[in-house]
C-alpha positions in Angstrom: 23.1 15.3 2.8 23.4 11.8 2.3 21.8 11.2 5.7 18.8 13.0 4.6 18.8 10.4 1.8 18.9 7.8 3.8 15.9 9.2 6.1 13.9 10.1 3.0 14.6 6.4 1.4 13.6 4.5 4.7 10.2 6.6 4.9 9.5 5.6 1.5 10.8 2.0 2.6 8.4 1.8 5.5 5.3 3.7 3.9 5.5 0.6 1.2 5.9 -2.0 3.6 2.8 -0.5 5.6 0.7 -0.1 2.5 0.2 2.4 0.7 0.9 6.0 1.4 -0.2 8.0 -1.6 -3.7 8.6 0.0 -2.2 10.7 2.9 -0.6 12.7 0.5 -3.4 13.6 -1.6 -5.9 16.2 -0.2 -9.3 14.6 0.9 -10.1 11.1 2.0 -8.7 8.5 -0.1 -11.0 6.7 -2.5 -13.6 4.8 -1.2 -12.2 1.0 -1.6 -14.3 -2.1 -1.4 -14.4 -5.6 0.8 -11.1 -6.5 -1.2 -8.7 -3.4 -1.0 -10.1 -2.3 -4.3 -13.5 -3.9 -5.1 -16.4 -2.0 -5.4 -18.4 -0.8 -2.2 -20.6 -3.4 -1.2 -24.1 -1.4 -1.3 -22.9 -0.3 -5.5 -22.2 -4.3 -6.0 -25.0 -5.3 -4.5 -27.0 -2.6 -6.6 -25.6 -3.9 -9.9 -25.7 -7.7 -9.3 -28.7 -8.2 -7.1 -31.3 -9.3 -9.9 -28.5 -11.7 -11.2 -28.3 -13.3 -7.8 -32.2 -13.0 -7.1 -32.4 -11.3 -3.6 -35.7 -10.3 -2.8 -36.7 -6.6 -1.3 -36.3 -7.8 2.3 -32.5 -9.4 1.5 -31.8 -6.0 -0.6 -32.5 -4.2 2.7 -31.1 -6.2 5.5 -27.8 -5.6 2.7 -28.4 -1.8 3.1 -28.8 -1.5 6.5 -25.3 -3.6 7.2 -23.4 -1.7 4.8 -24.4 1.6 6.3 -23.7 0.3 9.5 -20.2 -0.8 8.4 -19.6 2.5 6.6 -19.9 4.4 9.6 -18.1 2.0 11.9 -15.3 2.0 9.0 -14.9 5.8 8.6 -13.7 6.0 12.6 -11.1 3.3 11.4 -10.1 5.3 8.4 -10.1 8.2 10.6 -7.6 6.3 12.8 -5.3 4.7 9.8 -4.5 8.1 8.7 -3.4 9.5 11.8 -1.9 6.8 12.8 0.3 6.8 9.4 0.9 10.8 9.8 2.4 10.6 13.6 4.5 8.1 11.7 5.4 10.1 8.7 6.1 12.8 11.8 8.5 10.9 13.7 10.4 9.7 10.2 10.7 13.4 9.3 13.0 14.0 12.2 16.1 14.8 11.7 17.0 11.7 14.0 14.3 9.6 14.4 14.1 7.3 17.4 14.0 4.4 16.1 11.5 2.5 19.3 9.2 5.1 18.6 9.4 4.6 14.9 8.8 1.2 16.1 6.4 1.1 18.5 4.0 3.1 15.6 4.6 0.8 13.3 2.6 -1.6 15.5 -0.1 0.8 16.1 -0.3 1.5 12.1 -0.1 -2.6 11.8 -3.2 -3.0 14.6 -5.4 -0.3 13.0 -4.9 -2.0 9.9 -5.7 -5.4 11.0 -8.8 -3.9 12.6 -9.9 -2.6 9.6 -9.2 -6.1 7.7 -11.6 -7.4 11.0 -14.2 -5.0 10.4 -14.5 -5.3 6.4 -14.6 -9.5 6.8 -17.1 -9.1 9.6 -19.4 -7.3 6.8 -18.6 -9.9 4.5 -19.9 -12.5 6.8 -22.6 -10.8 7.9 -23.8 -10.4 4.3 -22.8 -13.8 3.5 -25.0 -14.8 5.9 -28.1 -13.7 4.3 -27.4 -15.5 1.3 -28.5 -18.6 -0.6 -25.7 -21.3 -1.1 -27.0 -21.0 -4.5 -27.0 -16.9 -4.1 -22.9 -17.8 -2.6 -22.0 -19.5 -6.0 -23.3 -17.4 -8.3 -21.6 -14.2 -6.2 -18.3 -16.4 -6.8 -18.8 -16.6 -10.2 -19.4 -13.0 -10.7 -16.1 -12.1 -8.8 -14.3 -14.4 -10.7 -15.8 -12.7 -14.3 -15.0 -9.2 -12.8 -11.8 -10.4 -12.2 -10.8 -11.6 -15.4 -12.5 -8.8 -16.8 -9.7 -6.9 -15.2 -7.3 -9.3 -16.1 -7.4 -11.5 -13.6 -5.4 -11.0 -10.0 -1.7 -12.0 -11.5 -1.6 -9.0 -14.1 -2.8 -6.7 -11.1 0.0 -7.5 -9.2 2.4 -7.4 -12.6 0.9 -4.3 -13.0 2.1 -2.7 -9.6 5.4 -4.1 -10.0 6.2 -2.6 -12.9 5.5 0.5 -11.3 8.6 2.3 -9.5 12.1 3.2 -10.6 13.7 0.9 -13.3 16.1 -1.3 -11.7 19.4 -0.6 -11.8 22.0 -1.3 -14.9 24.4 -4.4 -14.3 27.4 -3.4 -13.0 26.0 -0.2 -11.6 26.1 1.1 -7.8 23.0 0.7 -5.6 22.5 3.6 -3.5 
């Protein structure tokens, strides 16, 4: 029994440290999730704030056709992320996992992931590129009134934390 606890508590342990898990657990692909792990999708952004940053028809499009290029690049990665984390959710669900397989998936979850990072700052730049350095400083300032629109990144990341189990009383055993 308590060895089964200590299995279950190192999945979740590991499923944190690799990012969130909670999509693979949830039928369907996980929500569609901006540049920033949580922005808006680039083409909706664009959509909204285009006039405010003046692009012209011919920007507007070259925009498009990147984003639906890195939609469909980015779909095989996500493809890849979530099997990647279910062969490791596979091998922690063992009754004795071995651990240099546990391991050795861990780096694969890490290198999909850091592909993915890759591939969303390649749009980025790419889209970047097509901009005014006038256009680039009036997309920072709208990120920066979206953000503290959403109370700014600090009370995300206050937010998160105070997600989870309470912590434990003083004086009280840590399991």
């Amino acid at each position: 029994m308590c060895r089964n606890l200590q299995t279950i508590g190192l999945s979740f342990l590991l499923i944190g440290l690799l990012g969130t898990g909670a999509a693979l657990a949830q039928p369907g692909p996980p929500p569609h999730r901006g540049p920033h792990h949580g922005g808006p999708p680039l083409d909706r952004f664009v959509e909204r704030h285009g006039d405010r940053l003046g692009l012209d028809e011919e920007t507007r499009a070259a925009i498009d056709a990147i984003v639906e290029q890195s939609r469909a690049e980015g779909e095989g990665l996500r493809e890849e992320r979530e099997a990647a984390y279910r062969e490791l959710h596979s091998l922690l669900e063992q009754d004795t996992p071995d651990e240099s397989a546990v391991m050795r998936q861990v780096d694969r979850v890490g290198e999909v992931g850091t592909r993915g990072h890759k591939h969303r700052l390649k749009t980025m730049l790419e889209i970047r590129a097509l901009l005014t350095p006038e256009q680039r400083q009036q997309l920072v300032e709208i990120r920066e009134e979206e953000r503290d629109k959403r109370g700014g990144r600090r009370g995300k990341r206050e937010g998160l934390r105070r997600r989870g189990p309470p912590p434990p009383e003083e004086g009280e055993p840590i399991e």
